[in-house]
N, C-alpha and C positions, 0 to 999 in steps of 0.2 A: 591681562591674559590669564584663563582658569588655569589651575594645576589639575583639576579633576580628570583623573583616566581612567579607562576599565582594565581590567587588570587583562594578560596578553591573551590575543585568543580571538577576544570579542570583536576586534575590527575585521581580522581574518576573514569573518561570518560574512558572505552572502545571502543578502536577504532573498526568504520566498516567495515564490510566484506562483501564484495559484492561477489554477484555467478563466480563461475569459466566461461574460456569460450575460455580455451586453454586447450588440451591432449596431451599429449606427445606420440608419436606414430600415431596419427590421421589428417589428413589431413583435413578429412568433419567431423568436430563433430555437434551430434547435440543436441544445448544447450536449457535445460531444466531447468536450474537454477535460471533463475532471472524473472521469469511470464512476459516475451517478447509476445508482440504477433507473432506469426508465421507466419502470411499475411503482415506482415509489416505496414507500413503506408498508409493512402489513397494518390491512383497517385496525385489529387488535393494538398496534403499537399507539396507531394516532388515537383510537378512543381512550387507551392507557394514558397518554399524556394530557385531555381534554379533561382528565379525571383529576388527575394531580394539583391541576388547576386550582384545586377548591381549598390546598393546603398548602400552598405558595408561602404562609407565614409559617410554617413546621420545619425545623433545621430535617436534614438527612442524616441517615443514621451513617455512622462514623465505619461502618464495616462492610455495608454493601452485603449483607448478608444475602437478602433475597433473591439480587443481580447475580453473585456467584452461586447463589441453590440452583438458578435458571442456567444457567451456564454449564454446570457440574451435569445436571439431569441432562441435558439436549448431548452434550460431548461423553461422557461415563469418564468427568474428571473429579478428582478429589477438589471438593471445595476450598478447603483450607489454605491449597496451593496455587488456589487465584488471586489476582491483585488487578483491581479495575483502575481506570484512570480519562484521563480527558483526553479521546483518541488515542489509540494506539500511538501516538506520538510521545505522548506522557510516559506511558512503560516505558517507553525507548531511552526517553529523557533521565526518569528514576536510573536503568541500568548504567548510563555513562556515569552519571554523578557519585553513581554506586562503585564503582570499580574502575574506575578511569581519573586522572588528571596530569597533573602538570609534568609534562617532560614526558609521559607513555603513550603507547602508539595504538591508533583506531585504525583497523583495517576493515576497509570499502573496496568495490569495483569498479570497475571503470563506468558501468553505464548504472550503476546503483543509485538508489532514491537519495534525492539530494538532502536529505533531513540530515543523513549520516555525518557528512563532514560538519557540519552543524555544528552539530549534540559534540562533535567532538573539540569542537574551535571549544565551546562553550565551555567546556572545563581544561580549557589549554592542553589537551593533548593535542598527539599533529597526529591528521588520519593519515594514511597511505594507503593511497587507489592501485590496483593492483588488473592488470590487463586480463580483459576477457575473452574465450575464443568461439570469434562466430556466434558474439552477442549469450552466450552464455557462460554463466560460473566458470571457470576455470580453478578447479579443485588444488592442481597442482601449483598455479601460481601461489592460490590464496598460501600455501604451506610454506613455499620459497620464501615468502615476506614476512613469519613470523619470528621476533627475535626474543630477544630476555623484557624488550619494554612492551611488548604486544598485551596488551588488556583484552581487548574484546575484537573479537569480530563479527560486522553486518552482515547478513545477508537477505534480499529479498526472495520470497520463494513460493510460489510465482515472483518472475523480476517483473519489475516495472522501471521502463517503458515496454520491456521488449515480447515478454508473454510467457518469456522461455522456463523451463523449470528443471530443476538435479533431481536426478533418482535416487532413489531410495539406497541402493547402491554405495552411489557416489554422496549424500548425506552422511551416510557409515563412515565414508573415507576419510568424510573432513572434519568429523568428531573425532575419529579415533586418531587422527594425525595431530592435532592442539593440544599442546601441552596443558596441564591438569588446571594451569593460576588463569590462562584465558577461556573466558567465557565467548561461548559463538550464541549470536542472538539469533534466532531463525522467524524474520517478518513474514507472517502470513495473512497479511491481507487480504488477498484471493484466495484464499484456501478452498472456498467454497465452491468454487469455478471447476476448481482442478477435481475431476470424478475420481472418487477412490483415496482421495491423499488427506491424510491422518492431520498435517499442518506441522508438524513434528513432534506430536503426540510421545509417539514414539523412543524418538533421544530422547525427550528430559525425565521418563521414566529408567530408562540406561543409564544415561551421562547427570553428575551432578553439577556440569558446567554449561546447563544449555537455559536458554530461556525462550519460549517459544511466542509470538504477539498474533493476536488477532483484532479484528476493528469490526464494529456498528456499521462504520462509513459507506459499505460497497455492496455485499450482498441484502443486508437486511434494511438500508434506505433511512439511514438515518445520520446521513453527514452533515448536517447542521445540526444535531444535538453532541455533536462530539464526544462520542465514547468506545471506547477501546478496552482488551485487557489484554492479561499476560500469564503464562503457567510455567513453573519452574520447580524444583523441588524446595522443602522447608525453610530451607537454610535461605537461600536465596530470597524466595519470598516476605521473609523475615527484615531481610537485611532492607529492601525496596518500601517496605510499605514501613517504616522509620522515616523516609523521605518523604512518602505519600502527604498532601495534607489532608486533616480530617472531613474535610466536607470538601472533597473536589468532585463528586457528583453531588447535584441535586436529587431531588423526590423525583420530579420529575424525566429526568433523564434516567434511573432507574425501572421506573415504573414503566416506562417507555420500553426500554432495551429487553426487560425481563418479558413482555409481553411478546417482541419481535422476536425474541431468540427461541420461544418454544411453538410458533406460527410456522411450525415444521412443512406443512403442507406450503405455504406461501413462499418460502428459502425452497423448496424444490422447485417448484411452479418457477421462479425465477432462473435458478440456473438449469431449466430442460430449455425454458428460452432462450436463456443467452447464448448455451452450447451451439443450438439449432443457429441462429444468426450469425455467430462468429464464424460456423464452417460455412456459412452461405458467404460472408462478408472477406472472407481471406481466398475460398477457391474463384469470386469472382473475380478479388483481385489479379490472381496469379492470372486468370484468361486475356483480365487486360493487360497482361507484360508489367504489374507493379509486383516488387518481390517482396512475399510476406510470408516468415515464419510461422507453425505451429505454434496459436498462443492456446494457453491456460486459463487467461485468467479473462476480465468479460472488456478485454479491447486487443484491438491488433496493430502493429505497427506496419505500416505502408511505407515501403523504402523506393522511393524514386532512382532517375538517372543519376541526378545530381543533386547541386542545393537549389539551383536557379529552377528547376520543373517541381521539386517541392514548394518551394514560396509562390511558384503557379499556381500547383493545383488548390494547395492551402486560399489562394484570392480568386479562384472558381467557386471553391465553397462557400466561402463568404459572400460572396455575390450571391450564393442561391439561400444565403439567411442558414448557415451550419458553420456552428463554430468546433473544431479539434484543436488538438496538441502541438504547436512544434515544441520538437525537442531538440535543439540543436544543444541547449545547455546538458544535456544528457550525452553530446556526442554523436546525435544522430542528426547534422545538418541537412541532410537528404532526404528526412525520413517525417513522417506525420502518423502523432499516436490517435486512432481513433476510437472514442467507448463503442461498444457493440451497443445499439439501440433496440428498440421494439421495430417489427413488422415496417410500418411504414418507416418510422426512423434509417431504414438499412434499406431500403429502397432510395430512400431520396440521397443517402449519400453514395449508391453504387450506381444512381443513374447519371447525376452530377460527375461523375469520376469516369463514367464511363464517356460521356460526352468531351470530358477533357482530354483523356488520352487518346478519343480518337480525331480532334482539332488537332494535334499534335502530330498525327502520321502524315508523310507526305503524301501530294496531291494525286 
């Protein structure tokens, strides 16, 4: 019998599950699971990377210097206080191991990105999910739950699954409410979705405890090169990129990302689409009696009667070769998260849905 254990934490960890993006039976699926963009990535980014190619044998430079000039220029951030990583997951990862372990407390949502409790098994803290209201933030819970062991608090913003997003308002609240030692993380992965909103820009120029993330993954089409960053002030930045290893981007995954992030014309061109589709894609829903909130960010959640007419309509779509989200692991038994697509993409799955729901009204 081995003695070998992981130290406490690690079994705790539920493994992730990413969207499907194989059917069995279907040649052309079209995948709605994993808030891909549907345009792809800007030509710029892929000819960047078809370029980089040629120097496959050259390490990457240890700073990312170019990636955060590209960054800095497109946002009006200080360079210095960025810190890139392998998707925004990584920042996340940096900050727990940064300010978090054994015996202190990670505070999550109830319907918050499952990374969270994660990151937190992973350095033995115990998170604490804190109730949502009406599928969003709940400012004043998150505050009730913080103690003397609180390290960090998540937040997604745009959430996901749900779309929902805090005002700018209620962001003020939940900063100026955390005491000075915990750091509130503000995930902006949709940032770009949401018209007018800064990502939290904003607090980490105020607050010397905020860290704000942004990701490659979603608007700019590059979630299989996995790359994400982070902006915080000095100190902080300092402390993360000590964990950082030296070469966790490539050449190419820089050269890529710097390319996509200043392809300004292409990041709009994307979210005047998505915007357009998401209102077409949620007000249809609501005509056919599915109840879906205003979302943010480029998918919406379809909340059924029950659980039994979601895993319906979820094996309607697959019949018609579309794969989405359940999210029951997230709390939404009833509910199916779907990317907002292109043009046809959001036809086929509001004609499919529409057929469903009305199989479903009596005769």
């Amino acid at each position: 019998m081995t003695r070998i254990t992981p130290k406490p934490g690690i079994m705790e960890i539920d493994l992730y599950v990413s969207g499907e993006s194989k059917l069995a039976g279907h040649d052309q699926v079209l995948k709605l699971s994993s808030n891909e963009n549907p345009l792809g990535c800007s030509p710029k980014a892929s000819a960047a990377f078809a370029q980089a190619a040629g120097n496959l044998h050259r390490y990457p430079s240890t700073d990312h210097a170019e990636l955060r000039q590209a960054i800095a220029e497109v946002h009006d951030l200080d360079a210095d206080r960025i810190i890139c990583g392998v998707g925004s997951d990584e920042v996340l990862q940096f900050v727990t191991h940064a300010f978090a372990g054994a015996g202190d407390e990670v505070i999550t949502t109830e319907h918050g990105f499952s990374m969270y409790p994660i990151l937190a098994h992973m350095v033995g803290a115990v998170p604490v999910t804190v109730a949502e209201q009406d599928r969003r933030i709940d400012v004043d819970a998150i505050l009730a739950a913080v103690t003397d062991r609180t390290r960090i608090v998540f937040i997604a913003n745009p959430a996901n699954p749900t779309g929902t997003m805090l005002s700018g308002g209620e962001l003020l609240r939940l900063i100026g409410g955390l005491p000075d030692h915990v750091i509130l993380v503000h995930d902006g992965a949709y940032t770009e979705y949401a018209e007018g909103f800064d990502g939290g820009r904003s607090l980490v120029d105020r607050f010397p405890n905020v860290v704000m993330t942004r990701t490659f993954s979603k608007i700019h089409g590059l979630g299989g090169l996995r790359i994400g960053w982070g902006y915080a002030q000095r100190q902080i930045i300092d402390f993360l990129n000590r964990l950082r290893q030296p070469f966790n981007l490539s050449n190419a995954q820089i050269a890529a990302a710097s390319a996509a992030i200043r392809d300004r014309s292409f990041t709009e061109n994307c979210a005047r689409l998505n915007a357009q589709m998401r209102d077409r894609m949620r007000q249809s829903l609501i005509q056919m009696g599915i109840a879906c909130d205003e979302s943010h960010a480029n998918f919406v959640l379809a909340r059924f009667a029950d659980a039994d007419e979601a895993a319906a309509a979820d094996a309607a779509l697959r019949e018609d070769g579309i794969l989405v989200r359940r999210v029951t692991g997230y709390g939404f038994p009833a509910a199916l998260r779907i990317t907002v697509g292109d043009e046809d993409g959001t036809c086929r799955v509001l004609d499919c849905l529409g057929r469903f729901m009305q199989s479903r009204r009596p005769a």
